[in-house]
N, C-alpha and C positions, 0 to 999 in steps of 0.2 A: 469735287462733287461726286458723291456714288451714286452710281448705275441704279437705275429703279428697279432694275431687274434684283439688286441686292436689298433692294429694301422689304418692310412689310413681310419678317417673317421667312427671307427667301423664295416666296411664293411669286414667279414673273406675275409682273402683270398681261393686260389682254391687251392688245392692240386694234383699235376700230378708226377707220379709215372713210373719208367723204372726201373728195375733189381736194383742196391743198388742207386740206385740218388730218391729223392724226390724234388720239386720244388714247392713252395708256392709264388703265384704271383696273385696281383688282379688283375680285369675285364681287365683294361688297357695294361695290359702285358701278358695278355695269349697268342697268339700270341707269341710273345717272347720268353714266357718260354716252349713253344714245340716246337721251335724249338734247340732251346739250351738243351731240354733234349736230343730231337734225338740226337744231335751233340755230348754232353759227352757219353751216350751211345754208340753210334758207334765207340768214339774215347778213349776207357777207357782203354790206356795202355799209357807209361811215359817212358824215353831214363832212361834206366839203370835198373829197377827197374822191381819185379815181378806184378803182374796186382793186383791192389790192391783188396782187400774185403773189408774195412768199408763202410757201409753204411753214404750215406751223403746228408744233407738238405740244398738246395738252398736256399734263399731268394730274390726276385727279389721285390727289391723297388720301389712302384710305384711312389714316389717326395722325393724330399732331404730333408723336416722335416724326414719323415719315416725313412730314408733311415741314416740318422743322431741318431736317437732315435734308430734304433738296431747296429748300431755299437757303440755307447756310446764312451764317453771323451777321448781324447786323439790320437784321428787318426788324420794325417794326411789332411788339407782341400781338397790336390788334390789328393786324391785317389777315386778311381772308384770303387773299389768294396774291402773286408775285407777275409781273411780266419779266422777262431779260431780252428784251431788244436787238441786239448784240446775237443772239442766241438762238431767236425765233422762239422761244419757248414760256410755255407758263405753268406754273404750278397752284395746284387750288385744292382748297379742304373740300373732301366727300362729304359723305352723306352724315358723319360722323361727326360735323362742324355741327357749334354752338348755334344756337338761332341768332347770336348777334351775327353772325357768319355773312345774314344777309339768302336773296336771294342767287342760287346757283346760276341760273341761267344769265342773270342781268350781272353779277359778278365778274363772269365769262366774258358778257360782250365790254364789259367794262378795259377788261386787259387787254381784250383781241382792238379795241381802239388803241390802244397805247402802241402796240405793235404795228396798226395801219398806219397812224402818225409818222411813225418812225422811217419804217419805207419810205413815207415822200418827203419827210422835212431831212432827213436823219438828226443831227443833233443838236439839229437850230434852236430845238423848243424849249423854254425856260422851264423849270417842273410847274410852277403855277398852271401855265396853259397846258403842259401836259394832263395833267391830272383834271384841271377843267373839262381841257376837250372828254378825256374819257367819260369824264360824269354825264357831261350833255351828250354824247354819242349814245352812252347806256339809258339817257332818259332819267336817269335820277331827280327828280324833281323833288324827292324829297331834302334834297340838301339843302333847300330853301329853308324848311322848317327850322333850324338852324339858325338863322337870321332874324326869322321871324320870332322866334324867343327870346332874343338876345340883344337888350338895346344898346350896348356898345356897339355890337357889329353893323346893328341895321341904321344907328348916328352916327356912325365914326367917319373922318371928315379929311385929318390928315395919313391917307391912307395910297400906297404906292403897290403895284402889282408886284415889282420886285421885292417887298417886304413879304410877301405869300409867302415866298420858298422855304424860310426860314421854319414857318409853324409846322409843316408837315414831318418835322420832324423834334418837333419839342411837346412830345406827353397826346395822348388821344383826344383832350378834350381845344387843344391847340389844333389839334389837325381836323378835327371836326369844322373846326373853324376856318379854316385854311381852303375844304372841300368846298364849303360853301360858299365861299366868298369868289372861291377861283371857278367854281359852276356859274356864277351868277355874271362872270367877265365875260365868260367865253358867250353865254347869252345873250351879254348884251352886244360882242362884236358881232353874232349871227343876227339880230336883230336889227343895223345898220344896214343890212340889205334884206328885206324882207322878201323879196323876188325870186334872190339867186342862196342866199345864207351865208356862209363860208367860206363858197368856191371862190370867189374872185380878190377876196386876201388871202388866202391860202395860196393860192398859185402865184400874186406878187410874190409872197413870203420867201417858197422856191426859186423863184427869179430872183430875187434880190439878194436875201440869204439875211436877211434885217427883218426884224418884228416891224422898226417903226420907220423905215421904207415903205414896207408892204401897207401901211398902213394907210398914209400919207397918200400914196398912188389908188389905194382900193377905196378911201372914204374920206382925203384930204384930212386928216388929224393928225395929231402928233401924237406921242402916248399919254403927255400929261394932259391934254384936254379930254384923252380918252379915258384917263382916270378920273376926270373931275366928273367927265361923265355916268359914267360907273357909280362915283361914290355919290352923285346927286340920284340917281334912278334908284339905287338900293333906300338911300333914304325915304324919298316919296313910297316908293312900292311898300316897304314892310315897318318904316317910323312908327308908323299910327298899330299895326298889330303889335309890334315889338312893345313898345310904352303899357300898351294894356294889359300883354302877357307880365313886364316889369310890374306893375302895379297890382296886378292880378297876385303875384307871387308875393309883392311883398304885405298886403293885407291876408293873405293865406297866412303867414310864417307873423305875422302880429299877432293874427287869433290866436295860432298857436303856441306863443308867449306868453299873451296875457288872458287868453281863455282861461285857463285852469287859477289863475289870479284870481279872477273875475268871479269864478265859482266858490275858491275859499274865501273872498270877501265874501259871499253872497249868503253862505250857509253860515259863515261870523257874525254876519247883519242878522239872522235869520233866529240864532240865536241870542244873541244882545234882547233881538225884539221879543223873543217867547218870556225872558227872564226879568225885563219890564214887567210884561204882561203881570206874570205872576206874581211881582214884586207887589204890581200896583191893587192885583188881587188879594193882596194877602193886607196890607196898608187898608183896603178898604174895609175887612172881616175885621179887622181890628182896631177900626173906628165903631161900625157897630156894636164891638161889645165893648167899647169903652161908653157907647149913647147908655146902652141896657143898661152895665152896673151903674152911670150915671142913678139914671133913672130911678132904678130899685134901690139906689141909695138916699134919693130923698120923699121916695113912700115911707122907706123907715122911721124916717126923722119926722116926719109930721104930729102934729101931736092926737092923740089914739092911737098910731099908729104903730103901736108896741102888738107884744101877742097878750091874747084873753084863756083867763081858765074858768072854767066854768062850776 
């Protein structure tokens, strides 16, 4: 892994400092990185969990070679930012990130969750509930929206927490799915105690060193009632928007099938009917002068009815 000080040009970064946070960010993101200090310092406690003590180093990259060179091979193209556990350290796109990038500061608290987890569980947590808790740490509530659009995810029936782990790493729009689905677990285990949240399966979890121990002792379940639970509450909760969004989508993507159909039949009809019209207009002028010459042809024949000279 190279030194940050060797990245970006050879230019060190700056180092800025608050209680256990360090943040190394160059010229272009200074700015950035105090404000994202203030923000994990003032906001350095986590739903379940005691306040953490390790000390930890930001990295705030100033361009995506950089930004690619310290998180090294194997990440994910569309992530924003990395935690290493193991390391105490995170690395994250500047100001220089795309807007899918997401928001910086919630990005942040995102991975500084994955690092508090890590403290008290160390490597108990399955990536599902990893990546959950982060979500719901950082407040993402948008990762419902996700569910909400998608009516397999928000019916889907035969469904295991252990199968998550799997999507987070197969293509973005799998891990999309994956976020949302493991945001929506960890909700619903916070939501089994509506009083205390977290803290009291969380701390069996460390006592026991078992997911479905901790479970079992904190809310008498097992995991698979906890999943049936799970995949019964996602249904109710987002069924009925997801089906309408399905529906929604798919009378959108008919119109725009058979709209433009619909138009060339319409201006086909449109035409057929003008060339009637005039068919039957020209059919009629041409009865008329067949009534006339009729006509004027049997004044002729009458008798007088020749010409006179005088």
């Amino acid at each position: 892994m190279a030194a940050a000080a060797d990245l970006a040009g050879q230019v060190a970064p700056t180092r800025l400092t608050d209680g256990r946070f360090f943040i190394d960010a160059w010229p272009s993101d200074t700015v950035l990185a105090r404000t994202l200090l203030r923000r994990a310092a003032a906001q350095d406690t986590f739903p379940g969990l005691p306040r953490p003590r390790d000390s930890i180093l930001v990295i705030v990259a100033p361009d995506k070679a950089t930004f690619e060179t310290l998180v090294g091979q194997g990440a994910p193209e569309w992530g924003a930012a990395f935690a290493f556990p193991g390391e105490r350290r995170i690395v994250m796109q500047g100001a220089s990130a795309p807007s899918s990038a997401g928001d910086p500061v919630r990005v942040l608290r995102h991975e500084l969750a994955h690092l508090a987890l890590f403290e008290f569980l160390g490597t108990a947590a399955p990536r599902w509930f990893d990546e959950g808790y982060a979500s719901f740490a950082a407040g993402e509530w948008d990762r419902e929206d996700v569910i909400a659009a998608n009516l397999g995810l928000a019916l889907g029936r035969n469904r295991t927490l252990a199968a998550l782990d799997s999507g987070f790493q197969a293509g973005s729009r799998s891990a999309d799915a994956a976020y949302a689905l493991s945001f929506r677990a960890v909700a619903e285990l916070a939501a089994l105690d509506p009083a205390r949240g977290l803290a009291p399966f969380l701390a069996r979890w460390k006592q026991t060193g078992s997911f479905d121990r901790a479970l079992r002792s904190a809310h008498g379940l097992t995991t698979g009632s906890f999943e049936t639970l799970w995949a019964k509450n996602t249904r109710r909760r987002y069924g009925a928007v997801a089906l309408f969004a399905d529906v929604t989508v798919g009378v959108t993507l008919l119109l725009l099938v058979v709209g433009p159909l619909w138009v060339v039949r319409r201006r086909r009809d449109r035409a057929r009917m003008a060339a009637l019209v005039a068919a039957e207009a020209e059919a009629a002028r041409r009865e008329r002068e067949a009534v006339i010459e009729a006509l004027l042809a049997s004044v002729s024949e009458r008798p007088g009815g020749g010409t006179h000279s005088s």
